[in-house]
N, C-alpha and C positions, 0 to 999 in steps of 0.2 A: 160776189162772195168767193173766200177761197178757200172755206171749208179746210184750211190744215194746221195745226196748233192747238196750241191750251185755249180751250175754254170755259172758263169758270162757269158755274154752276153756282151763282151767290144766292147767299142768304139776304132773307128781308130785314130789316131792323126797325122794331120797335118800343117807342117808348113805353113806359112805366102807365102813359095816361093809355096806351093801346091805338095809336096814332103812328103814322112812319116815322121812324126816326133819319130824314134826311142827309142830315149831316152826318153821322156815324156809316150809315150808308154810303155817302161818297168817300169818305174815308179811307174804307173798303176797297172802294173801285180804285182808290189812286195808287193804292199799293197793289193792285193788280197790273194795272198799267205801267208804275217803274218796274216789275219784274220782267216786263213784257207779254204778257198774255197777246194771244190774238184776236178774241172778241171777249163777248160776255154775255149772258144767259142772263135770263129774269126770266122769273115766274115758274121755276120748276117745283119739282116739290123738296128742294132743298131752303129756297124761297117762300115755302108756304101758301105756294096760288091757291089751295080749297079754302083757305079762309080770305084770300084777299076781293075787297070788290071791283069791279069794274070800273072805278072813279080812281083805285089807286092800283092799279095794274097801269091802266092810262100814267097816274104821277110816276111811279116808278119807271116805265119808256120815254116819255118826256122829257126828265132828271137827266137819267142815264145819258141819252142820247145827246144833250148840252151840254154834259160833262164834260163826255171824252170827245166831244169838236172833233170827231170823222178818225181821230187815232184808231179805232177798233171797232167794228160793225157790234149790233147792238139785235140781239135775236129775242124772241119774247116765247115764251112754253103757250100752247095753246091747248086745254084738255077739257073739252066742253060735251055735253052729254046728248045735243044733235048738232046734226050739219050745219042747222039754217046759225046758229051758234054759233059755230067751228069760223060759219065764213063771215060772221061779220065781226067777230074776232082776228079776223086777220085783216079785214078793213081799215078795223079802229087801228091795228099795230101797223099798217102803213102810214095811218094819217099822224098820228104820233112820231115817225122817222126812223122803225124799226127797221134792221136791213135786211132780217129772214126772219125766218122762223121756226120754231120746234114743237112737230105735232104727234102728239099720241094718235091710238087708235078712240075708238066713240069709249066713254069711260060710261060706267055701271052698267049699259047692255052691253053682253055679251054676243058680241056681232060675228057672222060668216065670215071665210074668208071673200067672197064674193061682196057683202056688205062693208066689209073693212075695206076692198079695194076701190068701192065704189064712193067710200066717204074719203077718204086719199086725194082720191080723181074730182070731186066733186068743188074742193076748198084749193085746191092746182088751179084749176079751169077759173079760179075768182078772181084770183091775184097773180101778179108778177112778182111775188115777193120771192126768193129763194126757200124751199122747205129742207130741214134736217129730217127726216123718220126717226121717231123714238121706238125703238124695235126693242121693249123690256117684257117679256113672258113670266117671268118669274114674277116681278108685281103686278103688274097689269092684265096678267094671263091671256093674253095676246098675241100667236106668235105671225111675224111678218115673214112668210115663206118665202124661198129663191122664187119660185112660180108667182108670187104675187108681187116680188119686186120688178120680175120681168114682166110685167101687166104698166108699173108705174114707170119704165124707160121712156114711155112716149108723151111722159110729162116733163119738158123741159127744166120746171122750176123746181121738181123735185133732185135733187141734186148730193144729197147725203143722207149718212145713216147713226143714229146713236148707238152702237151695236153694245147691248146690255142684255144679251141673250145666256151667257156666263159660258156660253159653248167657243171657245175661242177658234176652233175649228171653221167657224163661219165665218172668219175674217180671210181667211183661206177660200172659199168656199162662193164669195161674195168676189174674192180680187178672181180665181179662176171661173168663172160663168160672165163677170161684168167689167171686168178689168178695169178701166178707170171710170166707167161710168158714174161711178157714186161715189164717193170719199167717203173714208170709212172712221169714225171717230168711235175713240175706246169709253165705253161711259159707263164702267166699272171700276172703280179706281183699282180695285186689289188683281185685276188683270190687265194694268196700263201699260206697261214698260212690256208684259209678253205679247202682247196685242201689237205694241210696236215694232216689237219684232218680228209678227208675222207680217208687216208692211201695213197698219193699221196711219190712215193718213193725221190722227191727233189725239185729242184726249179732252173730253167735256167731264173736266174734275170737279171734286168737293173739297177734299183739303185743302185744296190752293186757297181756300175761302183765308183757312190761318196762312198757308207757309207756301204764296206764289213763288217764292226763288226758288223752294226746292221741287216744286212741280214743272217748271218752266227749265232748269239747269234737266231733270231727270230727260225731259221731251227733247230738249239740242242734243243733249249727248248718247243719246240712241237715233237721232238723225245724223247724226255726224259720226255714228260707228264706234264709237268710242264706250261699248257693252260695259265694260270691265267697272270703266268711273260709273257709269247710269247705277249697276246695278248695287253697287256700293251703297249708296246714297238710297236706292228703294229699299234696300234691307232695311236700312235707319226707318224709313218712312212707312217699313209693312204696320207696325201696330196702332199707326195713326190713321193707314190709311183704310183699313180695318173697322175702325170708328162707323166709315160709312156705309159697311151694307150691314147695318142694324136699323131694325124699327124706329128707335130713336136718333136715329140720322142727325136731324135738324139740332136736339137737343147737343149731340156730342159735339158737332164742329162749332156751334156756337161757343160750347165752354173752349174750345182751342182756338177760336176766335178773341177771347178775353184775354184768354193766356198771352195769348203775344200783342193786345192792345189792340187788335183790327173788328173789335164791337161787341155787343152785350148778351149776355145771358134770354134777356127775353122774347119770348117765344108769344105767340098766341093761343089761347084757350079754341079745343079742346089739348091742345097739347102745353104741356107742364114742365118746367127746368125740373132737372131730375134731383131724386133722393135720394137718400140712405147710400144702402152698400152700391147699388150701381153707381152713380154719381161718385162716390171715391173710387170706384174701381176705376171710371171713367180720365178723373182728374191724375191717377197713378201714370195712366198709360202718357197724359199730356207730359205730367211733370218730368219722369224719365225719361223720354223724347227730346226733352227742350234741353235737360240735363246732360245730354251725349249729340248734340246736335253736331254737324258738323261743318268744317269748311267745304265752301263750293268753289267747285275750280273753275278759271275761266272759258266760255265757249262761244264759239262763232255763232250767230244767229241762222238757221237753219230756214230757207222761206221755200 
């Protein structure tokens, strides 16, 4: 794994009958792919994993992973409510062909830090598979301290971090105590581009669901120094990218998923395509966006 680069954060798709929808799904994935992405995420909760089961958590890394034939490693969200859980969820995502992993803290108990390091330590020691730390405090009220990261250095396969802590300060914070130990991906969208500039090594995005060129041009061209074009291009992209630290997450990038043809509105119950005035406000922000979109300039691939 080399942990540097876009990685999408895709949504699930489903049909109408509440079934995956497969093919709109790969769809998806191929336009992730000619943009360049460098891997892809299943099963976050942009994905919708609280509703998915374990028969199609399995189809969706299977899919995936015969898709893209070894072009981009293929990571799966693990967020289970015990250990014994955590690790045969990572079992199944090896037997399936996943090449890491991205693991929350224990979700609905509210675990020590001592207990969260020792469920960390515990799904490490299972597997050989690579782990990402999902370090999100703000939803997950969870937070992954420097002292508890330096607990998890003498886990080989823990290897990176989702830094969604909103403190950008900790990307600093993390590069001076650990220096390259960890790689550090931005999984904020609306602090992607600043993130990269404090030497944040990628970015585990949600918009790129709709608009991978312009998430994947924004990441070359702050790896390649080129500030001035990136942040061009993020100004265009703040109000879309905006969309995602809302409640209805899943709902908005889906409808800007529509917009530009890369899949469908539906969602699974309990969660609902949106109404009334948010729902237009919503589809204002796409339309304007698409309406001022702009050209991308060419850039060297940055590895």
């Amino acid at each position: 794994m080399n942990w540097k680069g876009v990685y999408p954060a895709v949504t699930t798709k489903f049909t109408e009958n509440d079934t995956l929808d497969l093919a709109l799904f790969k769809k998806n994935i191929d336009a992730q792919l000619e943009a360049g992405v460098d891997g892809i995420i299943l099963g976050g909760t942009l994905g919708e994993a609280s509703t998915l089961t374990e028969e199609e958590k399995s189809t969706l890394v299977r899919t995936t992973v015969a898709h893209v034939a070894g072009k981009v490693p293929v990571i799966i969200n693990i967020a289970e409510q015990t250990t014994k859980g955590a690790i045969a969820a990572a079992a199944k995502a090896k037997e399936d062909g996943a090449s890491g992993l991205m693991l929350l803290p224990p979700m609905r108990y509210a675990a020590t830090d001592y207990e969260t390091v020792a469920y960390f330590a515990e799904i490490a020691k299972s597997t050989d598979l690579p782990i990402m730390i999902y370090n999100n405090p703000v939803d997950y009220k969870t937070l992954v301290t420097l002292d508890m990261f330096e607990e998890l250095t003498q886990y080989e396969n823990i290897q990176a971090v989702k830094e969604s802590t909103r403190d950008l300060s900790n990307v600093t914070r993390m590069k001076n105590r650990f220096g390259d130990r960890f790689q550090i991906l931005s999984g904020v969208d609306t602090l992607a581009l600043e993130s990269l500039a404090m030497g944040a090594d990628g970015w585990v995005a949600g918009l790129v669901c709709a608009f991978p060129r312009e998430t994947v041009t924004i990441f070359q061209l702050a790896k390649a120094g080129r500030m001035e074009e990136a942040l061009a291009i993020y100004r265009w992209f703040l109000p879309l990218l905006e969309l995602d630290i809302n409640a209805q997450l899943v709902q908005n990038i889906k409808l800007a998923e529509v917009a530009v043809g890369l899949g469908s509105e539906t969602v699974r119950a309990p969660r609902l395509p949106l109404i009334g005035t948010e729902r237009k406000r919503v589809l204002k922000v796409i339309e304007d966006s698409l309406a001022s979109r702009p050209a991308l300039p060419e850039v060297e691939v940055y590895q």
